[in-house]
C-alpha positions in Angstrom: 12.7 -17.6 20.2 14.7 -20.1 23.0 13.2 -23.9 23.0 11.9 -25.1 25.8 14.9 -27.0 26.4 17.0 -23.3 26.9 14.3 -22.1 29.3 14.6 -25.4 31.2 18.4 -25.7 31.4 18.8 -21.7 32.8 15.8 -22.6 35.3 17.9 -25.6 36.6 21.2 -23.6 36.2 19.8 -20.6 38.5 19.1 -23.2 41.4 21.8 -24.6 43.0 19.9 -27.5 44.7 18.6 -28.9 41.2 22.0 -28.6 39.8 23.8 -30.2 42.4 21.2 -33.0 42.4 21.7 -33.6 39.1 25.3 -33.2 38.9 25.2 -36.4 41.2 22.6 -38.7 39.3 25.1 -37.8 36.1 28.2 -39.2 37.7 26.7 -42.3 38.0 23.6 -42.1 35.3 23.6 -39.9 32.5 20.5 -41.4 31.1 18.7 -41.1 34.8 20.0 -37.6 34.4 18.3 -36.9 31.5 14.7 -38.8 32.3 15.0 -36.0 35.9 15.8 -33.5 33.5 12.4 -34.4 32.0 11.2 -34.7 35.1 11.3 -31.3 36.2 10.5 -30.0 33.1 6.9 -31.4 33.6 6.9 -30.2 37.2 7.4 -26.9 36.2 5.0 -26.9 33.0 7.8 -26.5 30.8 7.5 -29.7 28.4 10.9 -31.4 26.7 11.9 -34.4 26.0 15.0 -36.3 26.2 15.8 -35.9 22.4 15.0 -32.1 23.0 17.5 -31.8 26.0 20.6 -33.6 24.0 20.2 -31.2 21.4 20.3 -28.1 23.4 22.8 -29.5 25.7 24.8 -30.4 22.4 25.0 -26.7 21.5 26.6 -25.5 24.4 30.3 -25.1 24.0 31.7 -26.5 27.4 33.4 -29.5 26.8 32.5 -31.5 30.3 29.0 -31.0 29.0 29.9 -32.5 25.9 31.3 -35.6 27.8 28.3 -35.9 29.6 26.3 -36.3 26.4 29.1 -38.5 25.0 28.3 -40.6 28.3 24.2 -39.8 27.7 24.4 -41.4 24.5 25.9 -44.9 25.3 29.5 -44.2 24.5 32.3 -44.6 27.1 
């Protein structure tokens, strides 16, 4: 069974114009990333939460993602 999180992050991954968008807010804002994240999780009925997206995003094994949450977390 995915999380909500996994269904979430393919959504986003699929369209180009969410990605992009939030590509941008994370160069400057990886904790405004993930609150949008959030965001369009509740637009599209698909509830997570911030905590929910770290840990999915923290079991993908691409390492600019793992900088990102690096970043996400405080660090750097």
């Amino acid at each position: 069974m995915s999380s909500n999180a996994e269904k979430l992050y393919k959504l986003i991954a699929n369209d180009s114009k969410k990605k992009k968008s939030l590509f941008l807010i994370a160069l400057t804002n990886p904790k405004l990333a993930l609150d949008k994240i959030c965001d369009i999780g509740d637009e599209l009925n698909i509830s997570v939460t911030r905590e929910e997206v770290i840990e999915y995003l923290s079991t993908i094994d691409d390492e600019a993602t793992k900088m990102w949450l690096v970043k996400a977390r405080g660090g750097l």
